[in-house]
Wavefront OBJ file of the C-alpha trace (Angstrom):
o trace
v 123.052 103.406 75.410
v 119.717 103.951 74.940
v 118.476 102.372 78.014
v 120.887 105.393 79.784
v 118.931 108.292 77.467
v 115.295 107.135 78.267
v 116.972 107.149 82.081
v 117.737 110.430 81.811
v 115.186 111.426 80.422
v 112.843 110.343 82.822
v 114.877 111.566 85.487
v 114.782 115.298 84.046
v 111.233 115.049 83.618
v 110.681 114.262 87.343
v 113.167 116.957 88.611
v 111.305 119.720 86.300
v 107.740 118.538 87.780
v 109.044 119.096 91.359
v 110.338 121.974 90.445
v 106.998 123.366 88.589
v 104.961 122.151 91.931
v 106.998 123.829 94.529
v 106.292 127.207 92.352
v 103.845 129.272 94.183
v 100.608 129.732 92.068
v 99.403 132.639 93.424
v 100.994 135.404 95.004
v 99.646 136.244 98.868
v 100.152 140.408 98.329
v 97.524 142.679 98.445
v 96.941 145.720 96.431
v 100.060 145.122 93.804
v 98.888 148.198 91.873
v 100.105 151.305 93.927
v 102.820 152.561 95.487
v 103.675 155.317 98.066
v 102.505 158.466 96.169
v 99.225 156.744 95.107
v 95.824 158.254 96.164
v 92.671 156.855 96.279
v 89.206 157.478 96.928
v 86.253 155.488 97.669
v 83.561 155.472 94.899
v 80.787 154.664 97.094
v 80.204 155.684 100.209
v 76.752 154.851 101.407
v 75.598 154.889 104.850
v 73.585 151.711 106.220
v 70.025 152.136 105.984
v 67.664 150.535 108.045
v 65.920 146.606 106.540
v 63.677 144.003 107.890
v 64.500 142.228 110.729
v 67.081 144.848 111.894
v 67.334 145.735 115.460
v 67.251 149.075 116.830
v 67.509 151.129 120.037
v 65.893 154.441 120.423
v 65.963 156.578 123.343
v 64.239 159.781 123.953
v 64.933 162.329 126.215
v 63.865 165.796 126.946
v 63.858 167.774 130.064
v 61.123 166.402 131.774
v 62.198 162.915 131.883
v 58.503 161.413 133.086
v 57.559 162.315 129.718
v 60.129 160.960 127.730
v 60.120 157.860 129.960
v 56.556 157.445 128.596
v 58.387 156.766 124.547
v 60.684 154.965 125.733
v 60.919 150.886 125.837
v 61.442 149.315 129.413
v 64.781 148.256 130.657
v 65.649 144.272 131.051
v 68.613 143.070 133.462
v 71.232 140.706 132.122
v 72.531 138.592 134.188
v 75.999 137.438 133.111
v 77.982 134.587 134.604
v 77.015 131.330 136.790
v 77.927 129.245 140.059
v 79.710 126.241 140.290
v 78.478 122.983 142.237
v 79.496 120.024 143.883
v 77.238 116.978 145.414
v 74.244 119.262 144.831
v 75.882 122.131 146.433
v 76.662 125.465 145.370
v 80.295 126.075 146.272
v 80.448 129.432 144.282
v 79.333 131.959 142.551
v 80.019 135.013 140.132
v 77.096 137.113 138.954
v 76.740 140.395 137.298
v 73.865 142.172 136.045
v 73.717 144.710 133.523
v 70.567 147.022 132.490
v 69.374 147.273 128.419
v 67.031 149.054 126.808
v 64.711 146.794 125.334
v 64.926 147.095 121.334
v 62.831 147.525 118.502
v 62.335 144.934 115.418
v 61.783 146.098 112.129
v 59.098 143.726 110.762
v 58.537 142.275 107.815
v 56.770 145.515 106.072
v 59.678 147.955 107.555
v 57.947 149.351 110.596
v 58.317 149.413 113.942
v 55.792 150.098 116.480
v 56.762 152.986 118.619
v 54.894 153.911 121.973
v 51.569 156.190 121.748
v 52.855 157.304 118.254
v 52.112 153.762 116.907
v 53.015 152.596 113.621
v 56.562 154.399 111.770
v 57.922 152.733 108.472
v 61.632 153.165 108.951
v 62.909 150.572 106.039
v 65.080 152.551 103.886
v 66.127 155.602 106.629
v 69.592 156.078 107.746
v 69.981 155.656 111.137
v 70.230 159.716 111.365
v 67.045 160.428 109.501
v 65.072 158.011 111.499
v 66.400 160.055 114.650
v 65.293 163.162 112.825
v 61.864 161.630 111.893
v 60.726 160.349 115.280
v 61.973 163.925 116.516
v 59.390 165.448 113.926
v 56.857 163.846 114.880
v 57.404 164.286 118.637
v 56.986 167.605 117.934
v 54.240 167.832 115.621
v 52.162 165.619 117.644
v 52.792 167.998 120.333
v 54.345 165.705 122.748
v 57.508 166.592 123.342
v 58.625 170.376 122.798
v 62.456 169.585 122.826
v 62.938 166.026 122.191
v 66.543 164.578 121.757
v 66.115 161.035 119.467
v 69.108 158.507 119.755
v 68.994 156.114 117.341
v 71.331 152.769 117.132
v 71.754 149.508 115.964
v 71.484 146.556 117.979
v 72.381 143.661 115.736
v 74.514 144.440 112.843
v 76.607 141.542 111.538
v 78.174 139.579 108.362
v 78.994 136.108 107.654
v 82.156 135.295 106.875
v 83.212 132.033 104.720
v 86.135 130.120 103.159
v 89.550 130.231 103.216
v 90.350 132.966 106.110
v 92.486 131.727 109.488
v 88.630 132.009 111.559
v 85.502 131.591 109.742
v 82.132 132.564 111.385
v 79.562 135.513 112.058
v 81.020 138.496 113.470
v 79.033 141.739 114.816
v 80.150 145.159 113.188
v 80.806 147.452 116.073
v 80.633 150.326 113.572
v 78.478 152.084 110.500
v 81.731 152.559 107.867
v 83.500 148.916 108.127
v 85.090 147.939 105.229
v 85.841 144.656 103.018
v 89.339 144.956 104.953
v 87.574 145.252 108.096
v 85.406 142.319 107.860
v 88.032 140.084 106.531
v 90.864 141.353 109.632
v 88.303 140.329 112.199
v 88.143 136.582 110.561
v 92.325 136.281 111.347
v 93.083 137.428 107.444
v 93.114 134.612 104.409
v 95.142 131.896 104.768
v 98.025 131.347 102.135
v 95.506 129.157 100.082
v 93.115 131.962 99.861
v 92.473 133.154 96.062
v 93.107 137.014 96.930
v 91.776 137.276 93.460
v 88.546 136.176 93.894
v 86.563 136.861 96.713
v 82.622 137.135 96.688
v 80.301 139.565 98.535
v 76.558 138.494 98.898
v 74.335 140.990 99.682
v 70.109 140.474 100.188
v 68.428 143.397 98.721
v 64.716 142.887 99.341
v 63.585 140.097 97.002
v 67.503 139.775 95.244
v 70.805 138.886 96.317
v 73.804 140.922 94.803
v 76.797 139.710 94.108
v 80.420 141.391 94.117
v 83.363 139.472 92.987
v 86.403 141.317 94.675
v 89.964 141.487 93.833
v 92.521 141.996 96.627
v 95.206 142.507 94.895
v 94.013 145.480 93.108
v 93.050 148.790 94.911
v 91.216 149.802 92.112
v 88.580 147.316 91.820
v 88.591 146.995 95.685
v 87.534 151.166 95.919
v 85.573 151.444 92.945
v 82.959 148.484 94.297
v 79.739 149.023 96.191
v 81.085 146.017 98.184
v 83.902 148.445 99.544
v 81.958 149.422 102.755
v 80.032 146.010 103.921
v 76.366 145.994 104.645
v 74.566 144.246 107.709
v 73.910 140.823 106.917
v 76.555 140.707 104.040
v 78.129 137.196 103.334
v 81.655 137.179 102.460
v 83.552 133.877 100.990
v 87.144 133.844 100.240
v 87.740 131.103 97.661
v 90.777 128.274 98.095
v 93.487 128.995 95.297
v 94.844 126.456 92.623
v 97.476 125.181 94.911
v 94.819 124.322 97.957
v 92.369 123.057 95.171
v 95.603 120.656 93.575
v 95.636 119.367 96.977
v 92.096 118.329 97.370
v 91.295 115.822 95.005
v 89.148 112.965 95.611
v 92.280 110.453 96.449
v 94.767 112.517 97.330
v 96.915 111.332 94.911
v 98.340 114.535 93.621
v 101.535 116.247 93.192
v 101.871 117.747 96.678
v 100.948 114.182 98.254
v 102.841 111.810 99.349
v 101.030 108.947 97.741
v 102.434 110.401 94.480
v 106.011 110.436 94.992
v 106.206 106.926 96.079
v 104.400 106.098 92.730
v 106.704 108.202 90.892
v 109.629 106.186 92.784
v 108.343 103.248 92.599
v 108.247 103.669 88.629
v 111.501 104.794 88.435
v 112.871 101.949 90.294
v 110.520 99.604 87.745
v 112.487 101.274 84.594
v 115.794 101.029 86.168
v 115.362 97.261 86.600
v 114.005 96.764 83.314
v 117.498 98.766 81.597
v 119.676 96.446 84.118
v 118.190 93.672 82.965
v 118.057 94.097 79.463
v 121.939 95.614 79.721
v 122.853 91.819 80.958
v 120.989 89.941 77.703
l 1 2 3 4 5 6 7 8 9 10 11 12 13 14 15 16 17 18 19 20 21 22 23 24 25 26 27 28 29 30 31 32 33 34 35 36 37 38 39 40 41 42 43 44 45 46 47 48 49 50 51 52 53 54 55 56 57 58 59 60 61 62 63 64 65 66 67 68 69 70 71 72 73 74 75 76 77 78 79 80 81 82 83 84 85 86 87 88 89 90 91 92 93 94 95 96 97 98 99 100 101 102 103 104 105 106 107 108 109 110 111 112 113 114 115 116 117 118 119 120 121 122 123 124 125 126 127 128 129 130 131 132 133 134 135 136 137 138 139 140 141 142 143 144 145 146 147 148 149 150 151 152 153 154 155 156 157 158 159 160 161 162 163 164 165 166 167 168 169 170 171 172 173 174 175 176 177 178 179 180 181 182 183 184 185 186 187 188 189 190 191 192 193 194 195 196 197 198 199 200 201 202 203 204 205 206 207 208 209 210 211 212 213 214 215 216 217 218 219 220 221 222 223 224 225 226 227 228 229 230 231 232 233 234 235 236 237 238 239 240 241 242 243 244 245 246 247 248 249 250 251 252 253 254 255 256 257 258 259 260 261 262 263 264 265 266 267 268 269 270 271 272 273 274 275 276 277 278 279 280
């Protein structure tokens, strides 16, 4: 009789274990914490400025375009595509060429060098107030009486990490790209991603920052500074408890196979032992 209890016992203890580890651990919706009539609004919303290394294309023009020509960089041409061969022969071929401005790198001090004006420390400008600064001095300098200054990026992009469907470096094709943004263009998280706890990196001169980021909460996710991301940003979605359970060093874990034949196999091992010592 009491060979049948411990049984049982067992048995029920091995049922409510599978049924603990087929409970999800974490739920996969974002933003739990509003509903239809909700309203929010972004606490920080602070345009890009311009750091080391960043990579910028500036084009003046005025109505005289020999003069402008003369503050402007030289075009390049691309050449995109190839030809195919065979025995040493070229069977085919698809080119196209494309024309770009050549760029500007911000160096290590923040400045680039622009043509006849020379040196211009542009580290810490929006990308509009640079446009209005070169313009200034244009004028001042008396070289250009009505100068038009268009200012763009070149290069901006952000890492991202972890547990999303395509990891990788993507470009931003826009100034005001958001934490949602960045983490569409990597496919979205993956159902082991911790939508609780994901972690912006951001180099600020001699620091790195770091936001920890909630999905799941609107609040936290439009109160942050991490809301809008920054060029260069590093994002890294962190695996949940149910991918980490799944990963240990073995595999021998709940979720694995491994486990249930060891839990079967010990089962079978108890039931032989109650036979057996039914029949003495």
């Amino acid at each position: 009789m009491m060979g049948k209890t411990f049984l049982y016992r067992i048995l029920f203890g091995t049922m409510l274990l599978l049924a603990f580890s087929s409970c999800s651990l974490k739920k996969i919706k974002y933003i739990q914490d509003i509903d239809s009539s909700t309203k929010m609004k972004v606490a920080y919303e602070q345009a890009l400025t311009i750091k080391p290394d960043d990579q910028m294309m500036i084009i003046v023009s005025c109505r005289d375009p020999q003069v402008a020509a003369m503050f402007n960089q030289p075009y390049y041409t691309n050449r995109i595509g190839g030809s195919e061969a065979m025995n040493n022969s070229i069977i085919g071929s698809s080119y196209s060429y494309t024309q770009q401005v050549t760029g500007y790198t911000v160096d290590s001090n923040g400045d680039i060098n622009f043509p006849i004006i020379g040196k211009i420390h542009v580290a810490g400008l929006k990308r509009e107030e640079l446009s209005e600064h070169i313009k200034n001095v244009l004028v001042a300098s008396n070289q250009i009486k009505d100068p038009t200054v268009t200012v763009e990026y070149t290069n901006l992009g952000i890492s991202i990490m972890g547990e999303v469907k395509t990891p990788g470096r993507y470009r931003i094709n826009r100034e005001r790209f958001t934490i949602f943004d960045a983490i569409s263009v990597a496919g979205d998280m993956t159902v082991y991603g911790d939508r609780k706890n994901i972690t912006l990196i951001r180099h600020t001169g001699e620091n790195d920052e770091f936001y920890k980021l909630d999905f799941t909460q609107a609040q936290n996710l439009y109160n942050s500074p991490a809301f809008f991301v920054h060029q260069g940003d590093v994002i890294y979605v962190s695996p949940n408890r149910k991918k980490a359970s799944e990963s240990s060093v073995n595999g021998n874990t709940v979720k694995s196979a491994s486990f249930w034949v060891s839990v079967s196999s010990f089962l079978t091992s108890v039931a032989v032992l109650i036979t057996n010592n039914k029949k003495k």
